[in-house]
NUSE-455461 format. One record per atom (N, C-alpha, C, CB): residue in one letter; x, y, z. Coordinates in steps of 0.2 Angstrom, whole numbers, padded with zeros to 4 digits, always signed. Glycine has a CB too. Example, Ala and Ser with C-alpha at 12.3 -4.5 7.8 and 13.67 -1.06 7.14 Angstrom:
<marros>
a+0066-0028+0039 a+0062-0022+0039 a+0066-0016+0039 a+0057-0022+0045 s+0064-0011+0035 s+0068-0005+0036 s+0064+0000+0039 s+0070-0003+0029 
</marros>
This chain:
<marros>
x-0259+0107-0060 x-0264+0111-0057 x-0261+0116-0053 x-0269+0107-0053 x-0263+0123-0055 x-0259+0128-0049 x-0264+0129-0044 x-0256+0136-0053 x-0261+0131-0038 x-0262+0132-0031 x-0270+0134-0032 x-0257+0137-0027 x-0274+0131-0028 x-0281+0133-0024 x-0283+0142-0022 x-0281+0129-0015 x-0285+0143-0024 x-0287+0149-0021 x-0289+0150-0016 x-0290+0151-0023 x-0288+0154-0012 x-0289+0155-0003 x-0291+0162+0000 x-0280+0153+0000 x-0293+0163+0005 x-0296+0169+0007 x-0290+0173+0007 x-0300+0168+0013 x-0292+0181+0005 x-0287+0184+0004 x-0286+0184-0005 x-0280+0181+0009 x-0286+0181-0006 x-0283+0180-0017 x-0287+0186-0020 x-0286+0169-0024 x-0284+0188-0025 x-0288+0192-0031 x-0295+0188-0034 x-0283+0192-0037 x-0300+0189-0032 x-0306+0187-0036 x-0301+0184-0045 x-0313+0195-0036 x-0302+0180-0050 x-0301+0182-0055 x-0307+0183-0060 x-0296+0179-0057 x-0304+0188-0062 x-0311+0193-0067 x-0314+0186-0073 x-0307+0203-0074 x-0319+0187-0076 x-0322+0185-0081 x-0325+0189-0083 x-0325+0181-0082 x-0330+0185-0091 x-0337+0188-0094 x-0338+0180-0098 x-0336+0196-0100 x-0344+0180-0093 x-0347+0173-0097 x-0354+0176-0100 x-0348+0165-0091 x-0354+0172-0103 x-0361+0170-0105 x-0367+0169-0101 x-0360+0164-0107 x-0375+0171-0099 x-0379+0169-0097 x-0383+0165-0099 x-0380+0172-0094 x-0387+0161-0096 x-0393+0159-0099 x-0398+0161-0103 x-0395+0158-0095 x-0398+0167-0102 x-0403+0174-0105 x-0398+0175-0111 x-0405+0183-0098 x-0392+0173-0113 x-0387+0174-0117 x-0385+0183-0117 x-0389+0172-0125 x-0385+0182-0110 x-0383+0191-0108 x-0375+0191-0105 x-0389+0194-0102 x-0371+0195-0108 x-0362+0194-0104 x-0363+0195-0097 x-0355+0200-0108 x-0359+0192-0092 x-0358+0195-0086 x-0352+0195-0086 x-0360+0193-0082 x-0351+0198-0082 x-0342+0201-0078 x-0343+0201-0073 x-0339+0208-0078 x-0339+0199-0069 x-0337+0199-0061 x-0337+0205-0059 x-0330+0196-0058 x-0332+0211-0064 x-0330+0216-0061 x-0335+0221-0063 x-0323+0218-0063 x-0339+0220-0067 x-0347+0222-0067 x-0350+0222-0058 x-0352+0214-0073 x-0351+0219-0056 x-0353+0215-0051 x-0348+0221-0043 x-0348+0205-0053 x-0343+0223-0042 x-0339+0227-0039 x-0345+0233-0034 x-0335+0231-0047 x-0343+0229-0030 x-0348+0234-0024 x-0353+0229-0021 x-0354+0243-0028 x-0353+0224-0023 x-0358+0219-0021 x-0354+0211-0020 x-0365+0219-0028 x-0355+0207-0015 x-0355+0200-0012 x-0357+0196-0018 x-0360+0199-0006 x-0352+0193-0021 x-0354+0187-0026 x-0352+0180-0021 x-0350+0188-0034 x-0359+0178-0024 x-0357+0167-0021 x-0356+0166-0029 x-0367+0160-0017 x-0351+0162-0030 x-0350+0158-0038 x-0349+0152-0034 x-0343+0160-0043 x-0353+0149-0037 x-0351+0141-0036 x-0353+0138-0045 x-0356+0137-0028 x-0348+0130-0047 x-0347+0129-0050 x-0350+0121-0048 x-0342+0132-0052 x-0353+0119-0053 x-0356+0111-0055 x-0354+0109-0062 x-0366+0110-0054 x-0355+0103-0061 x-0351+0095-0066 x-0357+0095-0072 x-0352+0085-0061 x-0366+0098-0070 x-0368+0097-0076 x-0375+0099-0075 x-0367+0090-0077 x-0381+0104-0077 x-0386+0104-0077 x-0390+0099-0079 x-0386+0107-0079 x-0395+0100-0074 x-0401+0093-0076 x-0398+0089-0073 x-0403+0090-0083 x-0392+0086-0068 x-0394+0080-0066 x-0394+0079-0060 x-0391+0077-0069 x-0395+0075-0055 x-0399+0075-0050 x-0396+0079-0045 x-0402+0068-0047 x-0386+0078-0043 x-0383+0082-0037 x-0384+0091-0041 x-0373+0079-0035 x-0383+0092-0046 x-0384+0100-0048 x-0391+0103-0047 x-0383+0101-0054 x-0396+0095-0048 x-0401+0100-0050 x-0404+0102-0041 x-0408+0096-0056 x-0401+0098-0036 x-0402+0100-0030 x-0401+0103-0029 x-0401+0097-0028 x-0393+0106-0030 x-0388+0113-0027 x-0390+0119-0029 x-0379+0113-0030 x-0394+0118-0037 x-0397+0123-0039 x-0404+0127-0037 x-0398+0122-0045 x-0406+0122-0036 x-0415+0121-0034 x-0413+0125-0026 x-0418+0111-0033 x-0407+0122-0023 x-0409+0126-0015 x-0405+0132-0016 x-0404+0122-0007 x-0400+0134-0020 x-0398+0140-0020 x-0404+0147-0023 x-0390+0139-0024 x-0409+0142-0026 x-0415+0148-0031 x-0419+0148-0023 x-0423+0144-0041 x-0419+0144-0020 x-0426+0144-0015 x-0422+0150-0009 x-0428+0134-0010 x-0416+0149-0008 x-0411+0154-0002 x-0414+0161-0008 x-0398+0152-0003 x-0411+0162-0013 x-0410+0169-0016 x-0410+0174-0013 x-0414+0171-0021 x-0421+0175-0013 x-0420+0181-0009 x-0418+0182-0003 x-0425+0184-0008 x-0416+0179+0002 x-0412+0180+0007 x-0405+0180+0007 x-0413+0177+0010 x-0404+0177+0001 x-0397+0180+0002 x-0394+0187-0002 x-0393+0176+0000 x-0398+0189-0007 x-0399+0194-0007 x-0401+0197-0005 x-0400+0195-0010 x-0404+0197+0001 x-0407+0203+0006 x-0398+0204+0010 x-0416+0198+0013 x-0395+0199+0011 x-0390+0201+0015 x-0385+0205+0010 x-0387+0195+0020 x-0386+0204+0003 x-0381+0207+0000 x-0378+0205-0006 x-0378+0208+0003 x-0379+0199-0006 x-0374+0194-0011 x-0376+0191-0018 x-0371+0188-0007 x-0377+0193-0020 x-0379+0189-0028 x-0377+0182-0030 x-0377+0192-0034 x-0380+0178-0034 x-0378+0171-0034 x-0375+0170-0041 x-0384+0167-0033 x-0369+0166-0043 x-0369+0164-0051 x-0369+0157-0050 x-0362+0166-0056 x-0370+0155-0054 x-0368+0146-0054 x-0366+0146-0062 x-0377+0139-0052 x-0359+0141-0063 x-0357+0141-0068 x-0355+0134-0071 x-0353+0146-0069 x-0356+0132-0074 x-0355+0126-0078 x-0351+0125-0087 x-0363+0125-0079 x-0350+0119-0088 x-0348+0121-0095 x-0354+0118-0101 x-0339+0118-0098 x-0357+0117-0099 x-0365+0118-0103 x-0365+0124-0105 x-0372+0117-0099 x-0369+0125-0111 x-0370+0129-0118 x-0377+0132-0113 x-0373+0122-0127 x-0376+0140-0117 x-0383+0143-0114 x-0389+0142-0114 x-0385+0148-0115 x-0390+0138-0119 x-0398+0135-0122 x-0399+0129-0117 x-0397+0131-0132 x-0392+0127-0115 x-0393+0120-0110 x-0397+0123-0104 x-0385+0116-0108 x-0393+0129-0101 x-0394+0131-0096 x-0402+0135-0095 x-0388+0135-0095 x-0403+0138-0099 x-0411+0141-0101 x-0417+0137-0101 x-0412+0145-0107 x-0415+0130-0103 x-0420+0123-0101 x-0419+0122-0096 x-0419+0116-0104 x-0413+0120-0090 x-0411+0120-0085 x-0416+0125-0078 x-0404+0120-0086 x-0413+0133-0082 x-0417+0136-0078 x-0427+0136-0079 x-0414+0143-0079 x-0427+0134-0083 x-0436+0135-0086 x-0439+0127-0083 x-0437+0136-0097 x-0436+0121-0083 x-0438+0115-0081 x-0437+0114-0073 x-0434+0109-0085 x-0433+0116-0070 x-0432+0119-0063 x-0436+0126-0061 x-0425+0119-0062 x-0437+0131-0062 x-0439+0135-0061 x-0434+0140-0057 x-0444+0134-0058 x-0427+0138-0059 x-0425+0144-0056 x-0423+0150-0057 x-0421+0143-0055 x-0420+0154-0049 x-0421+0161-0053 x-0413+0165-0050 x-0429+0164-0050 x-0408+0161-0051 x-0402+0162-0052 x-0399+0162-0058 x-0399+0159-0048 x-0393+0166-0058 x-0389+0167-0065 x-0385+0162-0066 x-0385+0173-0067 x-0387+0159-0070 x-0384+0153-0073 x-0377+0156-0080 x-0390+0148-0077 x-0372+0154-0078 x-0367+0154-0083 x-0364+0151-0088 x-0363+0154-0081 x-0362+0151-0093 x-0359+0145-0098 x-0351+0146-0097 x-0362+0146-0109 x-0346+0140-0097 x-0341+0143-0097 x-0337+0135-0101 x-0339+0146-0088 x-0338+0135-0109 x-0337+0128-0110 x-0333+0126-0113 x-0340+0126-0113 x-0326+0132-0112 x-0318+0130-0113 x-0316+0130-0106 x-0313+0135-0118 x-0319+0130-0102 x-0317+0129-0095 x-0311+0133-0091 x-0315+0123-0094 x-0310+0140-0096 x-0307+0144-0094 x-0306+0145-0085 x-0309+0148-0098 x-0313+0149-0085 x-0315+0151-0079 x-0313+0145-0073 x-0322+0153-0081 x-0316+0142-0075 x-0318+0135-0070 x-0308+0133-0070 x-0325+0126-0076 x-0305+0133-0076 x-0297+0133-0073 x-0294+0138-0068 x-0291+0134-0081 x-0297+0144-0070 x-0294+0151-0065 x-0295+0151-0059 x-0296+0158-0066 x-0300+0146-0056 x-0304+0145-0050 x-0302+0138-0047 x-0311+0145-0052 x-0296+0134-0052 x-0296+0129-0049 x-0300+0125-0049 x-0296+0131-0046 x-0305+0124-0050 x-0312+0123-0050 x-0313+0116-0057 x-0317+0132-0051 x-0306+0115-0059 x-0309+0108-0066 x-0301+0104-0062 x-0311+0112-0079 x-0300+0099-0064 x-0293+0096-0062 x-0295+0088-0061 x-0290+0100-0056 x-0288+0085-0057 x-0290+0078-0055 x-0297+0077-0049 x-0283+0075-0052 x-0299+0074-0049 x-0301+0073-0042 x-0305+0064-0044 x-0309+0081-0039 x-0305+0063-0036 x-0308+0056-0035 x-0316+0056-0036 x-0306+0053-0027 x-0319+0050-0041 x-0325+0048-0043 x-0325+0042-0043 x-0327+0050-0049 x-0327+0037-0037 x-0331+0032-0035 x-0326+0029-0034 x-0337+0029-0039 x-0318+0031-0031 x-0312+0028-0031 x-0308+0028-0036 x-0313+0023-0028 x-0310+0031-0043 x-0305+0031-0049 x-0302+0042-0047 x-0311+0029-0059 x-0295+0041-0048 x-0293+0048-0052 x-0298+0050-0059 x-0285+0048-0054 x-0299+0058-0059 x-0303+0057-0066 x-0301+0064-0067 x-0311+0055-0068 x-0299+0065-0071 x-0301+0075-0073 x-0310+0079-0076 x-0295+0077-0080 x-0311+0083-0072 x-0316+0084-0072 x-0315+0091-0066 x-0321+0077-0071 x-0324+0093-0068 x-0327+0098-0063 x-0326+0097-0054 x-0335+0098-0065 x-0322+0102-0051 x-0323+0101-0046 x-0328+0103-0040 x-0318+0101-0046 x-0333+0103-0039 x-0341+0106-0036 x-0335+0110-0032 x-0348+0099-0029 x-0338+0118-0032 x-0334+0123-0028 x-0337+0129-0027 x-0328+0126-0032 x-0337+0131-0022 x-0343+0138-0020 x-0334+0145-0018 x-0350+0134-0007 x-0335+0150-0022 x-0332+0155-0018 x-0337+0159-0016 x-0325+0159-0021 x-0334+0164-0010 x-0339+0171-0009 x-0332+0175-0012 x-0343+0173+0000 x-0336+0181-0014 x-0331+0185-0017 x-0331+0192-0013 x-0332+0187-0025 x-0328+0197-0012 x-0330+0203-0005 x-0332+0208-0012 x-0321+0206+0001 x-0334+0214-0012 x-0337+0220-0014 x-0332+0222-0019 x-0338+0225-0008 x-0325+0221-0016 x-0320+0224-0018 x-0316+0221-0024 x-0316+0224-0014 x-0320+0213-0025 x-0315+0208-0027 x-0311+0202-0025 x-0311+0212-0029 x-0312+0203-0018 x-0307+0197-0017 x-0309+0191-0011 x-0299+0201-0015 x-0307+0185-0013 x-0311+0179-0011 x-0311+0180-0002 x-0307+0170-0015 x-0316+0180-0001 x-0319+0180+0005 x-0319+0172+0010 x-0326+0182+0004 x-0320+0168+0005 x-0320+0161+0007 x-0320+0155+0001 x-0328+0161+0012 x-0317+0151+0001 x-0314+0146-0007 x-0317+0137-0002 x-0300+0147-0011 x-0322+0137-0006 x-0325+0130-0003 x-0324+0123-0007 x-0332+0131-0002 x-0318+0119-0006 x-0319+0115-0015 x-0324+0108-0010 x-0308+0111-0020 x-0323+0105-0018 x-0324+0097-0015 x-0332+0095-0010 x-0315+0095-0009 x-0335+0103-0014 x-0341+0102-0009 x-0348+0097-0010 x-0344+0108-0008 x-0353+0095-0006 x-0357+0091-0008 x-0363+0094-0009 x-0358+0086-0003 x-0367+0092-0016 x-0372+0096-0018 x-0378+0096-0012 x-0373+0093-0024 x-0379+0091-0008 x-0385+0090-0004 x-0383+0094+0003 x-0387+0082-0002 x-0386+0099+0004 x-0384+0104+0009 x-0378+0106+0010 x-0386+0102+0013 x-0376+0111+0004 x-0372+0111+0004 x-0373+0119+0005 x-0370+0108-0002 x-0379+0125+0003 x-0383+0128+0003 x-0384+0131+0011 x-0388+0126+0000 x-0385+0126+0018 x-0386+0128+0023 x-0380+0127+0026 x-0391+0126+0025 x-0375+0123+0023 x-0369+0124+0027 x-0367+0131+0026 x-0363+0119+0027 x-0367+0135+0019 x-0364+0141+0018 x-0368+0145+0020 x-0362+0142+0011 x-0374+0145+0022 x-0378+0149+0024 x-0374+0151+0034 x-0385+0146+0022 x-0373+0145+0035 x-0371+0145+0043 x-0361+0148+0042 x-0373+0133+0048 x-0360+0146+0037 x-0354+0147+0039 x-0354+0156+0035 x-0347+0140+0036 x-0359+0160+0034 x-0358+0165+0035 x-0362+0170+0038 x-0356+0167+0030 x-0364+0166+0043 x-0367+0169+0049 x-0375+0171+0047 x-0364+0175+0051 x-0379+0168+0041 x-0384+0170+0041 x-0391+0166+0043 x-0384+0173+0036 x-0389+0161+0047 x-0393+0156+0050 x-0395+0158+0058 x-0389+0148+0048 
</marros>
């Protein structure tokens, strides 16, 4: 696994897939605050929570600037049930060779219920205007996970 990404790093660029099966780019994105955060799986109960509070935050956090992705390696068809059965109204990503999720660090070992496993690691970055990570949150908990990032960037 190479090194974490940390405040200060090069955002690294993509183009995924959306839900709407529309491409996005990061560097599309350039002049504007991105939150990316990555989950283990749509539809199931810790995601569909993380997702559900980050659609209910949106407009405020887009009021302060920052746009949201959430990216997974679920298929777009998966993710467009996900958003339509939940009602959300964030951009959902597909990323299902895990490229992205590797560039971020974000897939590797980690501990599940006391075994090592390889898998998704729950990860929120904020990205700056410019591109480059602002804040790299791993190993985070899907249940309020939303109002600690909200407090840890001053908007509470």
């Amino acid at each position: 696994m190479t090194d974490r990404l940390a405040p200060g790093d090069a955002a690294p660029d993509f183009t995924l897939t959306s839900d709407t099966e529309e491409e996005v780019s990061l560097s599309a994105l350039r002049g504007k605050k991105v939150i990316l955060y990555f989950y283990p799986a749509a539809m199931t109960p810790g995601c569909t929570k993380q997702a559900c509070d980050f659609s209910e935050s949106l407009d405020s956090l887009r009021g302060a600037g920052y746009e949201v992705l959430g990216v997974s390696k679920d298929k777009p068809a998966k993710l467009a049930k996900f958003r339509e059965r939940d009602a959300l109204s964030l951009t959902l990503l597909s990323d299902e060779d895990l490229d992205v999720h590797r560039s971020y660090c974000a897939f590797g070992t980690k501990k599940l219920y006391g075994k090592e496993v390889e898998g998704v690691i729950r990860s929120t970055f904020v990205i700056d205007e410019d591109g480059t990570v602002e804040l790299a949150q791993y190993n985070v908990k899907a249940t309020g996970h939303v109002a600690k990032l909200r407090r840890d960037l001053g908007l509470d």
